[in-house]
N, C-alpha and C positions, 0 to 999 in steps of 0.2 A: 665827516658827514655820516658813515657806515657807525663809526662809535656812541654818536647822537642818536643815531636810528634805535640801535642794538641798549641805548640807555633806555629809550622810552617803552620799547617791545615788554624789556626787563620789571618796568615800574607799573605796567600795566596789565601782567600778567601777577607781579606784588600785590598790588591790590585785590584781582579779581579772585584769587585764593581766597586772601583774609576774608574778604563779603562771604565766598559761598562757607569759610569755616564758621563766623559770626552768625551764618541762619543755622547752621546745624547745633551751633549752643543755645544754650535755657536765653531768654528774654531779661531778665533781671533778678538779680536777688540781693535783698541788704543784711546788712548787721551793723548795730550800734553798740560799742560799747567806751568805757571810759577810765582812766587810767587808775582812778581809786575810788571807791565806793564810801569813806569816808575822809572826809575832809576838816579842816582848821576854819573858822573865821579869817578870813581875807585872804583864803589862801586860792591859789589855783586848781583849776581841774580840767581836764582835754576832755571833750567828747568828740570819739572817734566813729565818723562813718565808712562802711564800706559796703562796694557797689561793684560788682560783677557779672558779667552774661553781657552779648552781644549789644545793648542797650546801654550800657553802664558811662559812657562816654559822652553822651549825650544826657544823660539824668539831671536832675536838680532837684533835692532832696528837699522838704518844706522841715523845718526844725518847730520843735514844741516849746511854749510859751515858758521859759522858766525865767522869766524879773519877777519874781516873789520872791528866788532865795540866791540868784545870782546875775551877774553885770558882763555882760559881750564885751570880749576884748580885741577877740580878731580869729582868724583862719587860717587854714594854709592846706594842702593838695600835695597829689602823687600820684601817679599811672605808673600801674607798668602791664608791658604787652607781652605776651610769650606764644612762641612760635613750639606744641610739642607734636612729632610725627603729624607735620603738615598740618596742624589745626591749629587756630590762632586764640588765644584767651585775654582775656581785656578785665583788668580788675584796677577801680580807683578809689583811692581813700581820700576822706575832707576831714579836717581837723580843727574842732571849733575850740578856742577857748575861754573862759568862763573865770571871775572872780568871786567867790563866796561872799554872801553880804546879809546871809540872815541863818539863825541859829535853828536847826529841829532837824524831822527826819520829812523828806520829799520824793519824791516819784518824777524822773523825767521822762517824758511822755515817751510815745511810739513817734519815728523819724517816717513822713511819708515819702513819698512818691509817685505822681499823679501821672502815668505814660500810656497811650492810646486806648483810652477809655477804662484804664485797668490802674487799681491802685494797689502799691507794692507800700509794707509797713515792717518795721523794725518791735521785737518786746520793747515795755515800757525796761525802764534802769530805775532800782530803789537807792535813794544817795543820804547818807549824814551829814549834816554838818554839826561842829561839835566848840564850843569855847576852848582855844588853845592858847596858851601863851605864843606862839608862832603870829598870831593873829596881830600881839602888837608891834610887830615888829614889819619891815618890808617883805614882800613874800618873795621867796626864791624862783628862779629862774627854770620851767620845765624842765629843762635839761640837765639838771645838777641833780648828783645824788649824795645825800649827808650816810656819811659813816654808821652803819650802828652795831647790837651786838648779835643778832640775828634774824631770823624768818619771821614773821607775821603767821600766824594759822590760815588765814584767807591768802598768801601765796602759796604755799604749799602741804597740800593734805592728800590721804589716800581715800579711796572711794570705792565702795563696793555696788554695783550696779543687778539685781536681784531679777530675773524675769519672772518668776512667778513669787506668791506670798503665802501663798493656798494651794494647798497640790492634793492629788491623791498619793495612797502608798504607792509605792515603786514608778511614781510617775515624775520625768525629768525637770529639775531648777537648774537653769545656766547662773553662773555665777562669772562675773566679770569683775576682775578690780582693775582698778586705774588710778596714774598718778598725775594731778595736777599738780601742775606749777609755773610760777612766774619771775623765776629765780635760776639760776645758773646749778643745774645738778651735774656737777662731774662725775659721782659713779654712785652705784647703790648697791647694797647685800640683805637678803632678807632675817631679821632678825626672829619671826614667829612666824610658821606657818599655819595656814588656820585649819585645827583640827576637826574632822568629818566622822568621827563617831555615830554609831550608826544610821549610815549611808555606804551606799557604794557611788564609788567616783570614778570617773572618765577624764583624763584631762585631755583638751584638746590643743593639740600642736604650736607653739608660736615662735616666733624666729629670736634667736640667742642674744642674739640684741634687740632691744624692744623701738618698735616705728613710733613716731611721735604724728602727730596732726593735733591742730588748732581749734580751739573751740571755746567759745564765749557764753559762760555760766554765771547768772546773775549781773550779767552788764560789763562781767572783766574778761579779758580774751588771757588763755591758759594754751600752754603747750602739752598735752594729754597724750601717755604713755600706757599700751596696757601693758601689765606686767605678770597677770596671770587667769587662766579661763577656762570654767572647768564644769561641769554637768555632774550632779548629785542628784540618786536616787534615795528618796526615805528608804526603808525599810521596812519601818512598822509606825502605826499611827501616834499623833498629839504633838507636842508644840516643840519644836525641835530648834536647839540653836548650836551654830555655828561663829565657836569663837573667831574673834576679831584678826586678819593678817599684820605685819608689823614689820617695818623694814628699817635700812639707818641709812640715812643720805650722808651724802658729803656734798655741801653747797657753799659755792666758790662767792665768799662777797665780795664786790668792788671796791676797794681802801681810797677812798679821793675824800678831799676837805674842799671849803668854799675856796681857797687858794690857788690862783692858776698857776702859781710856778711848782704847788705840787699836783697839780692834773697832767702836767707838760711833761716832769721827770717821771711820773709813776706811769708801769706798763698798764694797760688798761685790760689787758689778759689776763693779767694772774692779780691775785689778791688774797687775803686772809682764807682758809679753805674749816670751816666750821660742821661739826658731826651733829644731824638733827636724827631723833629717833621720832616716826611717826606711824600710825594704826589708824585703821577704819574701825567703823561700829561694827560690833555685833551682828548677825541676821539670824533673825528669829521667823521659822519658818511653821506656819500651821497644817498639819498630816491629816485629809481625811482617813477614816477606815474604806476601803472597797465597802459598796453596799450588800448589804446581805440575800435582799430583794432581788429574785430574777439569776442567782449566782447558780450556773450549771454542776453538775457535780464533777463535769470535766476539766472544770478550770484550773487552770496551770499555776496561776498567779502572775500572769506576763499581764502589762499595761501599756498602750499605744494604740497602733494600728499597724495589720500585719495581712502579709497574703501567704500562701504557703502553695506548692508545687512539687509533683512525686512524679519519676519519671524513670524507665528502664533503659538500659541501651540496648536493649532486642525484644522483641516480638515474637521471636523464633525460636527455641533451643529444643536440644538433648536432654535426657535425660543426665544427670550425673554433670552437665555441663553447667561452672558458673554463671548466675545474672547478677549482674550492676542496678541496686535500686536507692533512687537519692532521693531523699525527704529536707525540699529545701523549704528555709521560711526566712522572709524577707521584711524591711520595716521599718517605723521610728521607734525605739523603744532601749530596752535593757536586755538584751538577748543573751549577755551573757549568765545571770540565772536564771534561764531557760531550762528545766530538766526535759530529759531524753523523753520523747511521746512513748506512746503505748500504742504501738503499733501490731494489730494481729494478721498476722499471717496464718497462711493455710496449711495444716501439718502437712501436706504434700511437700514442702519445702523445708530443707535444712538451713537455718539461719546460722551466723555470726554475727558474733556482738559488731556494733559501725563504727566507722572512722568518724569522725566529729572534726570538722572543718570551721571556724568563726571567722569573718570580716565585718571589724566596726568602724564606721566613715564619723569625723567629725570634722564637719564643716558649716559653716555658718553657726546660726544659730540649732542646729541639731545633732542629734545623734542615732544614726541608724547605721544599718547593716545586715547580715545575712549570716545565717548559719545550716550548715549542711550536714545529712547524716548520712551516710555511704551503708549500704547494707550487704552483704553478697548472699543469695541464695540460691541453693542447686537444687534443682528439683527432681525427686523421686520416683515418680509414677508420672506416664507420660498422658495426656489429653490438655484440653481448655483449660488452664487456672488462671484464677483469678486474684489480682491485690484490690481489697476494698479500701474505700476514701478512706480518708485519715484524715480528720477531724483538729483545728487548733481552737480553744478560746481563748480569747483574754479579753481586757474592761478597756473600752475603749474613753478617755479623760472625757476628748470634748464631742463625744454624744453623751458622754454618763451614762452608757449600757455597757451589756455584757453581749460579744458578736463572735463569732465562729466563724471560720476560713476551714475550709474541706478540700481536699485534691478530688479530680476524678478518677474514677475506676479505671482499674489498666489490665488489660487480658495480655496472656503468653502464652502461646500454642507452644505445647512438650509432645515431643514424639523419641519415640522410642530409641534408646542410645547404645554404646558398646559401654563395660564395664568399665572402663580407662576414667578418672574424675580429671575437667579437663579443667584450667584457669583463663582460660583466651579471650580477649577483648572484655577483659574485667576493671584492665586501669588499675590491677595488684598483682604483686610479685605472689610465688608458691609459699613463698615465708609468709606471707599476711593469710593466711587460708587454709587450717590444717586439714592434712588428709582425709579424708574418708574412705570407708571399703577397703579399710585393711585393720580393722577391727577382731577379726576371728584370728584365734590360734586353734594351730589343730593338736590333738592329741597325742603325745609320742605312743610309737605303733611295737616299737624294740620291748628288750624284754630288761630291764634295768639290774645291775652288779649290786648282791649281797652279802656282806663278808660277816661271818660268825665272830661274836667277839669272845675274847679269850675268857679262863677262867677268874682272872686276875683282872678284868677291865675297870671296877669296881674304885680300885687304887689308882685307876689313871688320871691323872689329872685332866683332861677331855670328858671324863665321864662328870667330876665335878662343876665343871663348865656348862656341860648341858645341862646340869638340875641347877644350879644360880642362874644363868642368864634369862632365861622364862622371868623367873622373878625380877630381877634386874629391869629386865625390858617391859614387864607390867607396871611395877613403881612409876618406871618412867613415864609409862603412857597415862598412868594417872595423872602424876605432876602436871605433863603437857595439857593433856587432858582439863584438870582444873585451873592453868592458866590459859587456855584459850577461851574457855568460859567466862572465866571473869573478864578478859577480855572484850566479849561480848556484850557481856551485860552491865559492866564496869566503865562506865567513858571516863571518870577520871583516872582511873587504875590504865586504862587504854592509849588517853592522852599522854598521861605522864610518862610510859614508857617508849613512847614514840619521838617526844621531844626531841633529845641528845643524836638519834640519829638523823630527824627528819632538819636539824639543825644544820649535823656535819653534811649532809646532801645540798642543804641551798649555799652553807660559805666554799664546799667542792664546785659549784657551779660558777658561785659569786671566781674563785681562782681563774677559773678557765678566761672569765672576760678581764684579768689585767693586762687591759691595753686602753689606752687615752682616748681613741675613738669609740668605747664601749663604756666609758666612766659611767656614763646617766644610768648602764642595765647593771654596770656594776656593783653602785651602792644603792639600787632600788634590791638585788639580788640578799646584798648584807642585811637591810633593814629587813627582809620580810624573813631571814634567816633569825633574827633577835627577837622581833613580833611572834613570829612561829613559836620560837621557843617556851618565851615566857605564856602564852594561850595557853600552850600543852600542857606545858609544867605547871602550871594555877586554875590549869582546865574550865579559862574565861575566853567570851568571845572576843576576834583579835578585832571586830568592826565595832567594837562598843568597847574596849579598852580605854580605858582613862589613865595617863599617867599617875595621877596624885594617888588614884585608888591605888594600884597600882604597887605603889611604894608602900601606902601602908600594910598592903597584905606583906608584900616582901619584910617589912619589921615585925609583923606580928608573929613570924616562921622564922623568927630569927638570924636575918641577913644581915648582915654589917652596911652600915648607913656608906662607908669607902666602897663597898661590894657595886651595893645599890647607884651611887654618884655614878661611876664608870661606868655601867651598864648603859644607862641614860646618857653619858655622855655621847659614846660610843653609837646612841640611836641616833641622837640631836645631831652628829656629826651631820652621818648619815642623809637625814633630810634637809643640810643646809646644801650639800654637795648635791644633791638631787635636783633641788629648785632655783639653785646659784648661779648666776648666767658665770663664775668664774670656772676656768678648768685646773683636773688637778694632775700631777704627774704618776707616775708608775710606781714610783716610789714611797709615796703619799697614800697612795692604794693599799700598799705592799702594808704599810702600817696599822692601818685602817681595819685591814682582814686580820693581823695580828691582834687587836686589840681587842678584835668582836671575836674571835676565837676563846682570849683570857677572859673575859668577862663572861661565855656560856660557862664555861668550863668554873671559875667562882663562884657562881651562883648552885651550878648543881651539885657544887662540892658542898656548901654551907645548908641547903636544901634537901641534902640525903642524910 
């Protein structure tokens, strides 16, 4: 009796969940789609509905007139209910079948559904039907698959999904690719990554394995992977494009015949496993100029929208006593070509150069963040001083103006201090903050040792010394002298010579990270140690670098086409291991920096 009780308590509290999880879901929603989009004469085809939300159970879908171009065969159904963190979901598919019976190209309608005064509708499905030899024959059984020798382009293609087509300069395009498919992908590596020549990029975070969800494009339902997503800034203005990504699947087909004693012996797991190589289009992106109209003389070049905020940690000081002033600016945008403001301060204050702080968020569809400029200034004369607003512009896209964010004014009362420079409550150690007030040397007050030289000093070798060295040491300062000029005024003469070391600095760096959880900063460290290199040495920009150019200048300076392969190899490595969900070992690394090593080292050998 107690068990009877405790049965029904149980079924009646089962229910009353489910109802109140059913009001808290959407009401209804469908999708229609159908197994192939092109068909045989007399051949089969499924149109699949499906119906989900609290309502879905109780629906009854009205179907669209298609005996113009095919014959009802029959139907069939499927629920299922799921129970996730106490909320209950109801999702039901109907499945109509259909015989081809006229030849051209047709439109099956929108699937309705007519529920409490509100009608719920599915897209219309575009279908072929086509003269097949299959047509004279019986048609085969829905559920049989014939053998063949590969993929269809309409089950598996890549797709690059473009949020803007028109931008201004330095204003953000998210770029998304994704892969569909309706086929068995067991693994994939990227073959071509799409090169962003002038742009700067951002890529935004995604997880090492890529999430799959479902999604019905042009009437066929697809299992959709993204695989890569990333925000591009133009640069500079006109029609910009961005070669195509490229990848190689491995797609596992099912090996079965109309034969059921080989459906029965053959595993239905494993089968023929066939290498497909596939690319999206191109995008071709149009770059306004900023307008010229209304363009302040303070404008930075920064695009979005921004706030900006200056602030001290005192109100109160000494003279000779450090203050803490942070120029922060916040936003959507590209902050990090951001240059440093022009901030004036009041010569009452001894400035240092600032700490430079950046944080950039990329989530959803944007890109923003913060960047902060630490200043430290001690103030010299005591009374009221004042820091005035500080001013940012930039062009804001979607007003299509030019707008200004200013901090407000900040006063600090200075009163008179002891000599002692203090650093305290700066948030910096004595090392970030050189001394002051020990600039004076005093005079020596003694009476200094002079020793007569002999008659003979003439012959001393010391005497010889002191009339060469003068000279010596002015030659020299000329030489330096005229290489740090040309320096100056020289950027390829400046670039070139900076190369070879600013090389051996990023693959010294690139060393430090051989370890398997640092692989991704490791061979991003190598590639921009090779990029680096070659920029300097050919004194081209490294964000408008083109490989093919690229080579031909390396042939025209005389580089050996073997020199040139390696080099590039050694890049191309580089960016497959960077965007490869595969990992590599320590050892692999170990070779990798070896190789980018020999190949700087070839180049500036055959180049000097």
């Amino acid at each position: 009796m107690i068990y009877k009780i405790i049965k029904k308590i149980s079924l009646f509290v089962f229910l009353l969940a489910g109802s109140l999880a059913l009001q808290a879901a959407d009401d209804l929603t469908i999708q229609a789609y159908v197994d192939n989009t092109v068909v045989g004469l007399g051949q089969q085809f499924t149109l699949n509905v499906q119906l989900s939300g609290k309502n879905a159970g109780s629906a009854d879908p009205e179907l669209p007139d298609v005996s113009s171009f095919a014959v009802y065969l029959g139907s069939g159904s499927s629920q299922n209910i799921q129970f996730i963190n106490g909320k209950m979901s109801v999702s039901k598919t109907l499945s109509y079948h259909f015989q081809a019976n006229a030849v051209g190209k047709y439109e099956i309608g929108s699937v309705k559904v007519n529920q409490k005064d509100k009608v719920y509708q599915s897209n219309p499905i575009p279908i072929e039907i086509q003269q097949t030899a299959a047509a004279q024959s019986p048609s085969r059984p829905n559920n049989q698959v014939v053998q063949g020798t590969g993929t269809a382009e309409s089950d598996l293609f890549l797709r690059v999904n473009i949020s803007k087509k028109k931008v201004y300069q330095n204003e953000p395009v998210i770029l998304t690719y994704k892969l569909y498919t309706r086929v068995n992908v067991s693994s994939f590596g990227y073959n071509k990554i799409p090169a962003t020549a002038g742009f700067w990029t951002e890529e935004f975070p995604l997880p090492q394995q890529p999430q799959t969800y479902n999604e019905v494009l042009e009437g066929k339902r697809y299992t959709v992977a993204v695989l890569k997503k990333m925000a591009v800034f133009p640069m500079s203005a006109g029609t910009k494009t961005i070669d195509p990504m490229a990848i190689d699947c491995e797609v596992r087909a099912a090996q079965r015949s109309r034969d059921m004693f080989d459906d029965f012996f053959n595993d239905p797991f494993f089968g023929r496993t066939v290498k497909q190589t596939i690319q999206c289009k191109p995008v071709q992106i149009e770059v306004l100029p900023l307008p010229e109209e209304g363009k302040p003389a303070s404008f930075s070049g920064i695009v979005g929208q921004f706030t900006v905020t200056g602030t001290v940690d005192k109100t109160a000081a000494k003279t000779n006593e450090a203050i803490s002033y942070k120029f922060s600016i916040e936003g959507t945008g590209n902050l990090r070509t951001l240059p440093e403001p022009s901030i004036q301060f009041s010569s009452d204050f001894e400035v240092y150069p600032p700490k430079i702080t950046d944080h950039v968020d990329r989530q959803g569809d944007v890109i923003s963040g913060s960047k902060t400029y630490e200043y430290v200034l001690v103030p010299r004369t005591p009374g009221l001083q004042k820091i005035k607003p500080v001013e940012l512009t930039y062009f804001d896209p979607s007003a299509k103006k030019y707008k200004t964010a200013k901090t407000r004014e900040l006063t600090i009362n200075v009163s008179k201090g002891d000599e002692t420079f203090s650093v305290a409550h700066t948030g910096l150690s004595k090392e970030e903050v050189k001394l002051i007030g020990r600039d004076i040397r005093f005079i020596k007050t003694g009476t200094p040792r002079f020793q007569k030289p002999g008659k003979r000093f003439n012959q001393n070798i010391l005497f010889w010394l002191i009339l060469v060295l003068p000279l010596l040491f002015t030659g020299g300062a000329v030489g330096v002298r005229g290489h740090l000029d040309r320096l100056e005024g020289d950027v390829a003469y400046a670039r070139r010579r900076m190369a070879s070391p600013a090389a051996r600095k990023n693959l010294s760096k690139a060393r430090s990270l051989l370890r398997q959880e640092s692989q991704k900063e490791f061979y991003a460290e190598v590639d921009r140690a090779l990029t680096g290199y070659l920029g300097n040495r050919l004194n081209i920009a490294e964000a408008g670098m083109i490989s093919e150019e690229v080579k031909t200048l390396l042939r025209k300076r005389s580089v050996r086409d073997e020199t040139i392969h390696t080099f590039f190899d050694c890049l191309k490595t580089c960016d497959m291991k960077r965007f490869a969900p595969l990992e590599s070992d320590e050892t692999e690394m170990k070779t990798v920096l070896k190789q980018a090593e020999q190949a700087i080292t070839s180049i500036d050998r055959e180049l000097s």
